[in-house]
C-alpha positions in Angstrom: -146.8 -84.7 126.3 -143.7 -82.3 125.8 -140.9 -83.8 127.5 -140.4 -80.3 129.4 -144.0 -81.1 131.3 -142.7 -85.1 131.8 -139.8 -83.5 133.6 -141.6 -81.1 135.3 -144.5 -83.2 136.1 -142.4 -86.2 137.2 -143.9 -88.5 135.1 -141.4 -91.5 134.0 -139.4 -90.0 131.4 -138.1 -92.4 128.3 -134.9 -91.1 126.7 -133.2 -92.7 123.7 -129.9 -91.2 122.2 -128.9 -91.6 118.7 -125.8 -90.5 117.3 -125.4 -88.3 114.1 -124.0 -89.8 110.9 -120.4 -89.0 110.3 -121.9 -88.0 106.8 -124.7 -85.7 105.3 -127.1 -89.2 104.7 -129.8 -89.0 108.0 -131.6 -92.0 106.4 -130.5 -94.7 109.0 -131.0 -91.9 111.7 -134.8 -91.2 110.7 -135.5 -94.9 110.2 -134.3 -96.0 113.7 -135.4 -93.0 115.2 -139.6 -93.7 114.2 -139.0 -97.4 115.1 -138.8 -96.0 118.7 -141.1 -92.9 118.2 -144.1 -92.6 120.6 -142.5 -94.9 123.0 -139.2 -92.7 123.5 -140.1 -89.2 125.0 -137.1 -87.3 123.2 -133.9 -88.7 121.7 -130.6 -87.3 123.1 -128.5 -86.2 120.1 -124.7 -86.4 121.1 -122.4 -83.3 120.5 -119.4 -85.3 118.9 -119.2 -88.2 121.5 -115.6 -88.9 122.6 -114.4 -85.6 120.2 -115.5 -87.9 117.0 -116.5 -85.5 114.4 -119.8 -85.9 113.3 -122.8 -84.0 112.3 -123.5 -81.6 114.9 -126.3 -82.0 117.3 -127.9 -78.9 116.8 -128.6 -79.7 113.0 -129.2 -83.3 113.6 -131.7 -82.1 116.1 -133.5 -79.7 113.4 -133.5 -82.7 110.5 -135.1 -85.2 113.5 -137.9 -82.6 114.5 -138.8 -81.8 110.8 -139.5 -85.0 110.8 -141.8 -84.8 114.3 -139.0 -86.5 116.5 -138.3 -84.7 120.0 -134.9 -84.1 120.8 -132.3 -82.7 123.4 -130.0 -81.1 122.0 -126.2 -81.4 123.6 -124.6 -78.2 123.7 -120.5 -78.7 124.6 -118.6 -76.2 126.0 -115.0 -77.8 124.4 -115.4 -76.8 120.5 -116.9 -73.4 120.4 -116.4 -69.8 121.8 -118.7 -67.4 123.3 -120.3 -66.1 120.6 -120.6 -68.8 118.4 -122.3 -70.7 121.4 -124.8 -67.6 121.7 -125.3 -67.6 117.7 -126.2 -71.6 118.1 -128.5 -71.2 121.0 -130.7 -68.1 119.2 -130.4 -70.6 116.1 -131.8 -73.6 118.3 -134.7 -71.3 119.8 -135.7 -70.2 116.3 -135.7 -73.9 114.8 -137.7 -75.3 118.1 -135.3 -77.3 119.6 -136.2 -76.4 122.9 -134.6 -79.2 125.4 -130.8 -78.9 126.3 -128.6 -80.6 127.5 -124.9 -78.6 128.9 -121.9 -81.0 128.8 -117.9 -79.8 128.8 -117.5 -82.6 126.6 -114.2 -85.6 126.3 -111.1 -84.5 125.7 -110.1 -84.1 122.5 -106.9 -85.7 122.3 -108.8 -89.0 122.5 -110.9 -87.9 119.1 -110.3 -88.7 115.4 -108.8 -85.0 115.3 -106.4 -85.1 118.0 -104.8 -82.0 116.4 -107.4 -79.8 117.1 -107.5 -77.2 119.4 -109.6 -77.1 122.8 -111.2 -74.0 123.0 -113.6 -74.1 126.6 -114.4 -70.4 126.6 -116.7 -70.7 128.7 -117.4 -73.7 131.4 -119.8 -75.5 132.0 -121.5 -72.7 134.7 -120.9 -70.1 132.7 -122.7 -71.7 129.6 -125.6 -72.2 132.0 -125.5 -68.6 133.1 -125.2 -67.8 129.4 -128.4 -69.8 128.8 -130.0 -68.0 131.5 -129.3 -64.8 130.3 -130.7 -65.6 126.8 -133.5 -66.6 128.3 -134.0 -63.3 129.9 -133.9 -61.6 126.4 -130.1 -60.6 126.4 -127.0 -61.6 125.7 -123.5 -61.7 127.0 -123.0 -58.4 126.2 -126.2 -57.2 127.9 -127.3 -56.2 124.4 -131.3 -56.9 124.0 -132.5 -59.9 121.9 -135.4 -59.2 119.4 -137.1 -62.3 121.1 -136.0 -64.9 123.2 -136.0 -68.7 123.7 -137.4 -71.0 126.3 -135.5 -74.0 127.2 -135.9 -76.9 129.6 -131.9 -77.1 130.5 -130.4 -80.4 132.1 -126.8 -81.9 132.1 -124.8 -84.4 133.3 -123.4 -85.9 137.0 -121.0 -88.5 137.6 -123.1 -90.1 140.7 -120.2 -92.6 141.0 -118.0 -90.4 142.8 -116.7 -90.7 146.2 -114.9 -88.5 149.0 -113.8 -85.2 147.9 -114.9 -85.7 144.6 -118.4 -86.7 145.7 -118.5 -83.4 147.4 -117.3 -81.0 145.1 -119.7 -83.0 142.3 -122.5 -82.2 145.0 -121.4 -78.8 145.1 -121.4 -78.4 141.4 -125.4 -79.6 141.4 -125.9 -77.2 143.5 -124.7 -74.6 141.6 -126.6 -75.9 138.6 -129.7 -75.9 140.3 -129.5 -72.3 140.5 -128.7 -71.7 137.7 -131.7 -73.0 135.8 -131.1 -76.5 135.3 -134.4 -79.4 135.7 -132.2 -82.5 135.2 -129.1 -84.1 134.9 -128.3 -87.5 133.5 -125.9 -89.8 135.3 -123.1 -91.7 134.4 -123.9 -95.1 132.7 -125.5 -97.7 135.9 -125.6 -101.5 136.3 -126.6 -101.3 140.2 -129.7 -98.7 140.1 -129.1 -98.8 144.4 -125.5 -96.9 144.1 -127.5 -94.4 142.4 -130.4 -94.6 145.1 -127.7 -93.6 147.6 -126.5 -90.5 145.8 -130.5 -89.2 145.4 -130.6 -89.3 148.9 -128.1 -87.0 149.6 -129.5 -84.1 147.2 -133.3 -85.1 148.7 -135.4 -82.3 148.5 -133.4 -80.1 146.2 -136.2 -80.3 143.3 -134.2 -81.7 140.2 -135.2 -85.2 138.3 -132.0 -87.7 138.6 -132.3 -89.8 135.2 -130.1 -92.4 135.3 -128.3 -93.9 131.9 -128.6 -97.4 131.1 -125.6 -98.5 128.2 -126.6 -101.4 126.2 -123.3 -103.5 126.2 -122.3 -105.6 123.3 -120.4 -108.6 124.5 -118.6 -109.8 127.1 -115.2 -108.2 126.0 -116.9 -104.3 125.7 -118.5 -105.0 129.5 -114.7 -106.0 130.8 -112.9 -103.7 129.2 -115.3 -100.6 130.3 -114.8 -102.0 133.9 -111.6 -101.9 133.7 -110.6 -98.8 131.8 -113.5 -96.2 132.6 -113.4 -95.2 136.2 -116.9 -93.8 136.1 -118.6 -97.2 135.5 -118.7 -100.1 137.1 -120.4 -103.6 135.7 -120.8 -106.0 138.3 -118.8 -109.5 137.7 -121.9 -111.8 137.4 -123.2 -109.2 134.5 -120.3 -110.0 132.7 -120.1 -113.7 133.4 -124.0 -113.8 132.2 -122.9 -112.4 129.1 -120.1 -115.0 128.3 -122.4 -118.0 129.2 -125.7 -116.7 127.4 -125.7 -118.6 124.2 -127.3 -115.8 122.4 -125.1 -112.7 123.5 -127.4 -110.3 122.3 -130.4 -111.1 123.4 -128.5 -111.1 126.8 -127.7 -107.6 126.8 -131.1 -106.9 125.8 -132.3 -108.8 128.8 -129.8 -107.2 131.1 -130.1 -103.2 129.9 -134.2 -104.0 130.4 -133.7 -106.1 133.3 -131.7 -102.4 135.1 -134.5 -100.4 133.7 -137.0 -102.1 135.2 -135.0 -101.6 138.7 -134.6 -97.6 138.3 -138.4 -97.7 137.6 -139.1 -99.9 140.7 -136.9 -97.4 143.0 -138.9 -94.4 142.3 -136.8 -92.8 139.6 -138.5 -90.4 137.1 -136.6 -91.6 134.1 -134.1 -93.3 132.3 -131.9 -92.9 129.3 -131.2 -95.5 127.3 -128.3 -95.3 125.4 -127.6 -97.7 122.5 -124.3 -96.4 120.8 -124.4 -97.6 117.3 -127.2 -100.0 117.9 -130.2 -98.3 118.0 -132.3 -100.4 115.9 -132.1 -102.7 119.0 -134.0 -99.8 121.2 -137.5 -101.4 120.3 -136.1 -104.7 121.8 -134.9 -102.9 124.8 -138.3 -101.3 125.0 -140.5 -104.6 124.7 -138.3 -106.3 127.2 -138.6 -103.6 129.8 -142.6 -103.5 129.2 -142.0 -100.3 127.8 
């Protein structure tokens, strides 16, 4: 089944992400990538991650489905302008890459090219409006397209938000809603209930929250993400677990299934399981979780 008619269906959605090579050699990509295949429903391919230059997602998504691998392809609004964002989406249509996913992206000054320029033409709304009208068989211009794409569009939320900020992110799903998009993918979980409360406030508004499970590394990566990224919290006793497991690794497996398992038990309709760097360990991840 398409991952469009999961979504759509609400059927429990399995996402994996694997990043492009920084490099032209896809080997490691494809061989991870079918060590997952028919369990994962479509593998997220990052746009850059934290403004790293890398092969871009759109032709790391055409090499993965020539190879029969489903993909979502991450479309950024930080690195290109309008038109070459229009030229990529017409490109993605014609290649059959047909799930998205809209993201403004990091900031660059964090990157490996902290000289480069921003260039966030268009926001994140806009894009979506963008991929609406393209859609519809014209572009930006109004100009007609001689034919159009089809897209199942998602993005990203930051369900970890409070106050203000928990409204205004509200407000923003809103606004995606009508403008097209199915999903949106939350920031990384450990407590699958924090996200449960966020659901309920959006009850009824017809889009599939898929939350993101990040398989951690050691004990150090856990702390320091805690401490440093304000959009993700890891409980103490997941980190204490780690330090004390004599196999570390097989502990985060345990722990990244172990939340999976929860999101499933709460009613969610998916998850995304993301592996940075160590996606040969997405079978384990897989078996664990009964997946």
């Amino acid at each position: 089944m398409l991952l469009r008619d999961k979504i759509r269906a609400r059927k429990f959605t399995v996402l994996g992400e694997i990043e492009p090579p920084k490099g032209t050699d896809f080997t490691l990509q494809i061989k991870n990538a079918n060590l997952a295949k028919g369990r994962v429903d479509a593998f997220v391919v990052p746009e850059m991650a934290n403004a790293v230059l890398k092969m871009s997602s759109l032709g790391a998504c055409a090499i993965f489905q020539r190879h029969g691998i489903e993909t979502v392809y991450q479309v950024c609004c930080r690195d290109r302008n309008r038109l070459a964002l229009q030229a990529d989406l017409l490109a993605a249509g014609a290649l059959g890459v047909s799930n998205l996913m809209v993201i403004p992206g990091e900031d660059i000054r964090y990157g490996d090219h902290p000289q480069a320029r921003t260039v966030n033409d268009l926001d994140r709304m806009e894009l979506l409006e963008v991929i609406g009208r393209i859609q519809g068989g014209r572009d930006m211009a109004g100009i007609e397209l001689r034919g159009a794409p089809t897209f199942c569009v998602g993005s990203v939320i930051d369900t970890s938000a409070s106050g203000g900020l928990l409204e205004l992110e509200l407000e923003n799903l809103r606004r995606m809603l009508g403008l097209g998009v199915e999903y949106v993918v939350t920031n990384p979980i450990f407590d699958a209930r924090l996200v449960q409360n966020f659901v309920k406030r959006i009850d009824g508004e017809g889009v599939s929250v898929i939350p993101r499970v990040l398989l951690l590394k050691s004990a150090g990566m856990a702390r320091y993400i805690d401490r440093n990224i304000k959009e993700v919290s890891i409980p103490a006793e997941v980190i204490r677990a780690i330090q004390k497991a004599p196999d570390k690794v097989k502990e985060c497996i345990r722990i990244a299934a172990e939340t999976i398992n929860r999101i499933r038990d709460l009613g969610f309709p998916g998850v995304l399981i993301s592996t940075i760097g160590w996606e040969d360990k997405l079978p384990q991840i897989l078996d664990e979780a009964r997946l």
